[in-house]
C-alpha positions in Angstrom: -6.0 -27.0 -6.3 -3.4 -27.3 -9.1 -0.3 -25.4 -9.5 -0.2 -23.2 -12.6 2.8 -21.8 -14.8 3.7 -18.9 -13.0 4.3 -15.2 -15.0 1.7 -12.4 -15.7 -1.9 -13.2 -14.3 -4.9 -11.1 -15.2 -8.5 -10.5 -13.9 -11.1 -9.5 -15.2 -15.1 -8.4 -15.2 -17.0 -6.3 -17.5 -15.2 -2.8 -16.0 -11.9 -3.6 -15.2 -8.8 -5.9 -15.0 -5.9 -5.9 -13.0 -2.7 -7.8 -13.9 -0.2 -9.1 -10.9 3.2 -10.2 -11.5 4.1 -13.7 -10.3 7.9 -12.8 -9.8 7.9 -10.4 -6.9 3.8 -10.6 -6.8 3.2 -6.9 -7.0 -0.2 -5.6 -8.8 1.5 -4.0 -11.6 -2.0 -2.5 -13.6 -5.5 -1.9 -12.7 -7.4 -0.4 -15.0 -11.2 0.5 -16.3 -11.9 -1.2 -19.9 -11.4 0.9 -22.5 -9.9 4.0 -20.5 -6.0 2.2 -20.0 -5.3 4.3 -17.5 -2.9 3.0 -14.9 -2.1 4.6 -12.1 0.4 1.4 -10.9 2.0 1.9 -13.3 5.4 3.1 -11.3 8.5 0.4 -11.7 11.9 0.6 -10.7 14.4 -0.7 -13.5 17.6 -2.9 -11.7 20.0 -1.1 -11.6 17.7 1.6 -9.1 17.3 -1.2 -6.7 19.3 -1.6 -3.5 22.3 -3.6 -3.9 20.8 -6.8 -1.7 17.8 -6.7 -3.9 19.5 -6.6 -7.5 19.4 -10.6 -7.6 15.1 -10.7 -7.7 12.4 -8.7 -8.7 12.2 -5.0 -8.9 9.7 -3.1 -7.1 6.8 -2.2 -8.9 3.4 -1.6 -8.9 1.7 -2.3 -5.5 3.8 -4.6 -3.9 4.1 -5.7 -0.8 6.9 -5.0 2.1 6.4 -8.3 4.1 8.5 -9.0 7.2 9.8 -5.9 7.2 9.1 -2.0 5.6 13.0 -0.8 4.5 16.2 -1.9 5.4 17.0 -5.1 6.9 20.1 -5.2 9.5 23.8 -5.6 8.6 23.8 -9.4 9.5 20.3 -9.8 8.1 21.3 -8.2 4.7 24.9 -10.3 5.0 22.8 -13.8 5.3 20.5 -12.4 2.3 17.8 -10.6 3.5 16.6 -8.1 0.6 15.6 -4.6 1.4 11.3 -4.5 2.3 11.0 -8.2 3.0 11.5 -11.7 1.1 8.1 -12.0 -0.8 8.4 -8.9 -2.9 12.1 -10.5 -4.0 10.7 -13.8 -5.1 8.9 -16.0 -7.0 5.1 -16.3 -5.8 3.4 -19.5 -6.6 0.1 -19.4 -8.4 -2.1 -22.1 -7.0 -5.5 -21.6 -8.3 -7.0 -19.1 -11.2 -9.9 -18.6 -12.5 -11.2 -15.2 -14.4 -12.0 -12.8 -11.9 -10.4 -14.8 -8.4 -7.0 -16.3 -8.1 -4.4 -17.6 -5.2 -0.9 -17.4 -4.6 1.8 -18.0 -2.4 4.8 -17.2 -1.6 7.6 -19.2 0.9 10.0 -17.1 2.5 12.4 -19.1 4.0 15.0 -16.8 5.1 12.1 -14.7 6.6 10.6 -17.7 8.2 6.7 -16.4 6.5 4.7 -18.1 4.4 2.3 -16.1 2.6 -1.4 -17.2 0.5 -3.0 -14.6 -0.8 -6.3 -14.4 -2.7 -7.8 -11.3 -5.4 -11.3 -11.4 -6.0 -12.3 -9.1 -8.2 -15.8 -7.7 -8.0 -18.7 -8.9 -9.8 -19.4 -6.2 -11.8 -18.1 -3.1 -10.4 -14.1 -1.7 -10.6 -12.6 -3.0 -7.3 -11.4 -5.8 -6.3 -10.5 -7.3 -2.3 -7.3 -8.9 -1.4 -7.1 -11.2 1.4 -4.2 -12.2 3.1 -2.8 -14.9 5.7 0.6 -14.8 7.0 2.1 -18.2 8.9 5.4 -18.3 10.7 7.0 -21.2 9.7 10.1 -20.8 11.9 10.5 -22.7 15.2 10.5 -19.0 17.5 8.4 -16.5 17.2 9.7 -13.1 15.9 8.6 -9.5 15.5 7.9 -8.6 11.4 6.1 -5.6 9.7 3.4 -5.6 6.7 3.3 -2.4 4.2 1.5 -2.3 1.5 3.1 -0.6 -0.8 1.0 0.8 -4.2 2.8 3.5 -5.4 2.0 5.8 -8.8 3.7 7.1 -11.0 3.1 9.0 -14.6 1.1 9.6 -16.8 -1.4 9.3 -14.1 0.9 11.3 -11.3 1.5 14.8 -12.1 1.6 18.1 -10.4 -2.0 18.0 -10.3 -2.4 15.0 -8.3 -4.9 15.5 -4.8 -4.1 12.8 -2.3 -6.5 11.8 0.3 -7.0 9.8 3.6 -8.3 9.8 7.4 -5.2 10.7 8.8 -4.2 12.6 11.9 -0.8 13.1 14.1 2.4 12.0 11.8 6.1 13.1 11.1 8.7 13.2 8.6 10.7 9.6 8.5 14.0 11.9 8.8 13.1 13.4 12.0 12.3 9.5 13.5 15.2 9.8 16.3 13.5 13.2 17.5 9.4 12.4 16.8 7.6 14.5 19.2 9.8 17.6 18.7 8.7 17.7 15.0 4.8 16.2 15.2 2.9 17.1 12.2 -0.9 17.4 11.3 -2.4 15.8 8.0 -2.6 17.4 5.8 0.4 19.5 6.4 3.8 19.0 6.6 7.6 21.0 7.0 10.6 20.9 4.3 14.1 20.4 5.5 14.0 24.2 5.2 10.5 24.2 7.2 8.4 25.6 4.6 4.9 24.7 5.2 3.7 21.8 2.6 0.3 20.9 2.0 0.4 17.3 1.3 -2.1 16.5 -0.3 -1.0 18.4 -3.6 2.4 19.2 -2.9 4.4 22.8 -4.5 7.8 22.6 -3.9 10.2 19.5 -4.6 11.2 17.8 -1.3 12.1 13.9 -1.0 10.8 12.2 1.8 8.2 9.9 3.8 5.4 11.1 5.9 3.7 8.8 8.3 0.7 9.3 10.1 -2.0 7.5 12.1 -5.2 6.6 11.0 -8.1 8.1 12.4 -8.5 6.2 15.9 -12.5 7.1 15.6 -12.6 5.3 12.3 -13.3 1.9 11.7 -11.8 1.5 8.1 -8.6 3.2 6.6 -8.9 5.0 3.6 -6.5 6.7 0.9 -7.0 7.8 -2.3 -5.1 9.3 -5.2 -7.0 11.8 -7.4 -5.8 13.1 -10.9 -7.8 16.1 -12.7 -5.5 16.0 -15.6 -7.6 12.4 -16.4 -10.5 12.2 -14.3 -9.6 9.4 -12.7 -9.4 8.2 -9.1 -7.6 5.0 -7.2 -8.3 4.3 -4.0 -7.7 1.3 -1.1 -10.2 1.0 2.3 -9.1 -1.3 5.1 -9.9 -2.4 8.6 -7.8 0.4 10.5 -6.8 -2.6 13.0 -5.3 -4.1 10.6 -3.4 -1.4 9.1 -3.4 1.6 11.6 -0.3 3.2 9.9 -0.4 5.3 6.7 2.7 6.6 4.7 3.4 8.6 2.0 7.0 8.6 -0.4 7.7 11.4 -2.8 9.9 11.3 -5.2 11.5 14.1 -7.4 13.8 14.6 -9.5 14.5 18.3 -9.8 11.4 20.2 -9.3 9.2 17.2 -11.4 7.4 14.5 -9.0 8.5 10.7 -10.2 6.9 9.0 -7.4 4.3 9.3 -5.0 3.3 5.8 -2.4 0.2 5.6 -1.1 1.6 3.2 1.7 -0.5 1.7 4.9 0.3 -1.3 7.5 1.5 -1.9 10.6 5.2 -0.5 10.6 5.6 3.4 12.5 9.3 3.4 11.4 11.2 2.4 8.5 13.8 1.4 10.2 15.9 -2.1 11.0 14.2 -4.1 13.8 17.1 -3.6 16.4 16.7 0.8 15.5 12.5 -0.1 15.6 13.0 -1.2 19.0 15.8 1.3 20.9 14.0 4.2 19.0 10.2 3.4 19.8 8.3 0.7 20.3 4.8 3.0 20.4 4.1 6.2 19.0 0.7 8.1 19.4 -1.0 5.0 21.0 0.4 2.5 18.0 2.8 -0.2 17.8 5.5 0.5 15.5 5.9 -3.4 14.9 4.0 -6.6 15.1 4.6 -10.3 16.5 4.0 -13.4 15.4 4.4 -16.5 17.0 5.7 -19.8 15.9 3.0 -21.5 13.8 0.5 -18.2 14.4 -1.6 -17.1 11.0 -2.6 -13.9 11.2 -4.8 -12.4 8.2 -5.2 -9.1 6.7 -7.7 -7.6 4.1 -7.6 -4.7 2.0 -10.2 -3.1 -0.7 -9.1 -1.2 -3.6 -10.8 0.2 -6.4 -10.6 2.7 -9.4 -13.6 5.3 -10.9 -13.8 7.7 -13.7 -14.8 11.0 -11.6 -17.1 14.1 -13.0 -15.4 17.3 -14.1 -16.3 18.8 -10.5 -14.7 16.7 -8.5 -12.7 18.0 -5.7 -11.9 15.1 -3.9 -12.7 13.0 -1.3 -13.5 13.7 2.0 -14.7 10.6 3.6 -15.1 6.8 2.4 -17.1 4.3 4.5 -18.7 1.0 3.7 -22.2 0.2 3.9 -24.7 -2.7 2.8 -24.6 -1.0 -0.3 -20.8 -0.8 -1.2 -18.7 2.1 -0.8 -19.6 5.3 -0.2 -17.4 8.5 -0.9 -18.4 11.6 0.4 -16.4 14.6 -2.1 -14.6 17.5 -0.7 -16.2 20.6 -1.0 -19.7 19.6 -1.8 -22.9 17.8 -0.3 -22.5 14.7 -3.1 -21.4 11.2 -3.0 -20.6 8.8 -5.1 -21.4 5.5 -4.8 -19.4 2.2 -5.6 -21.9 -0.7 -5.5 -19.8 -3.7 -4.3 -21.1 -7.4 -4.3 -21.3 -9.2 -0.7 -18.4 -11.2 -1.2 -16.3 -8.2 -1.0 -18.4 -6.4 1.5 -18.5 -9.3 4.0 -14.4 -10.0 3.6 -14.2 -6.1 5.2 -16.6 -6.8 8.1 
């Protein structure tokens, strides 16, 4: 493989492209041909980003939090560390491209992590799988997080907006040093004043994270992010033990919703390692961190995929994968819609 000039790379097939972002390596656009509608379309300018952070790339898009999901500790953050992890601050190297597949690393070295990732799009339909392997390049072994961290934003995100996934128990991220005193049920949720929210279409501005389990009975994680306004629907499917953790961010300012993060991995608390550990080390039967020894590789997959939904759509109530592709079951009716995916990206989810 031959190094190539790093900067914006794009994929393509004959329904969509994406476009990633070398510096940083978030997915900054997927979108169907012709329709340029993008729901990643959420980016923070430079002077929004945490002071530690200011020096590399902003988030945007989907990026993602590797070797940590939020703040780093005060001696971390002294000796460099940027808020979410190294990689999304950094350069990412592109080491092979081609139209619809490339691969890209990124070397960490004050996280200790190297990170190779590969997008394959599909062959023909509008989704793409991203594989991932994670080494520890330092001499100890040390406990990190993975998040991945897509997040939308407008035109696509509006008041309309219908979010979706097989989540169960959760909380609120500002109740993390008293959990089981304030356990919520997707799809609902409380405000700070502890009006009842439904989460899955929001009325009412409140600022906060959300974090729930995934489905223990389910094999794959699933989210998705529905907009009526454009008939339009994004949505990611992963092995639920690789990811068993789903989060949500919203964002307002005033009573208008900036931001909404569709987030999944392996963190429980967005928190600095040293909190992680004195808080919780497990909630409802899941880790709140991971650990990775010196030298280990561990890989992770995840699917995503866009589709331009019927005027009755409601929703989605379930999402499985079969030999077929993926299957979407809607809310509120006895349909399906089905996403025929090719075996490459079928087999890289078994």
């Amino acid at each position: 493989m031959s190094n190539i000039k790093s900067g914006l790379i794009h994929l393509q097939n004959n329904s969509a492209s994406l476009t990633i972002d070398s510096f940083g390596g978030a997915i900054t656009s997927f979108e169907l041909k012709d329709s340029h509608i993008n729901p990643l379309s959420f980016a923070f300018a430079k002077e929004q980003m945490p002071a530690n952070n200011k020096a590399g790339a902003v988030y945007q898009g989907h990026f993602a939090c590797i070797g940590r999901w939020g703040e780093p500790s005060a001696g971390e953050a002294k000796s460099g560390i940027p808020n979410h992890g190294e990689p999304a601050n950094i350069e990412w190297t592109v080491k092979e491209q081609l139209s619809d597949t490339v691969q890209i690393q990124s070397v960490a070295l004050k996280e200790g992590l190297e990170v190779d990732r590969t997008v394959l799009m599909d062959a023909a339909s509008p989704a793409f799988i991203v594989h991932e392997s994670i080494t520890n390049i330092n001499p100890l072994g040390r406990i990190y997080n993975i998040v991945q961290h897509p997040t939308i934003a407008r035109p696509f995100l509006d008041d309309a907006t219908i979010i979706d996934f097989n989540g169960q128990q959760g909380f609120d991220q500002a109740n993390f040093k008293n959990i089981h005193s304030n356990i919520i049920q997707w799809p609902f949720a409380r405000s700070n004043k502890n009006d009842t929210i439904d989460l899955r279409n929001p009325e009412g501005a409140y600022n906060a994270v959300f974090s729930f389990v995934v489905n223990p009975a389910d094999q794959f994680g699933w989210i998705t992010a529905y907009s009526p306004t454009h008939h339009f629907l994004l949505g990611y499917l992963w092995k639920r033990s690789d990811y068993p953790w789903i989060h949500l961010w919203q964002h307002y300012e005033g009573d208008k919703i900036l931001y909404r993060g569709l987030e999944f991995g392996t963190a429980g608390l967005h928190q600095p390692f040293h909190t992680i550990l004195n808080t919780a080390s497990t909630l409802f039967g899941e880790d709140t961190y991971a650990y990775i020894d010196s030298g280990e590789v561990v890989s992770k997959s995840y699917l995503s995929f866009i589709h331009a939904t019927p005027h009755e759509f409601t929703g989605v109530e379930s999402a499985t994968l079969n030999a077929e592709g993926l299957r979407l079951k809607v809310r509120d009716n006895n349909t399906d819609i089905i996403i025929k995916l090719s075996q490459k990206l079928i087999d890289g989810l078994q």
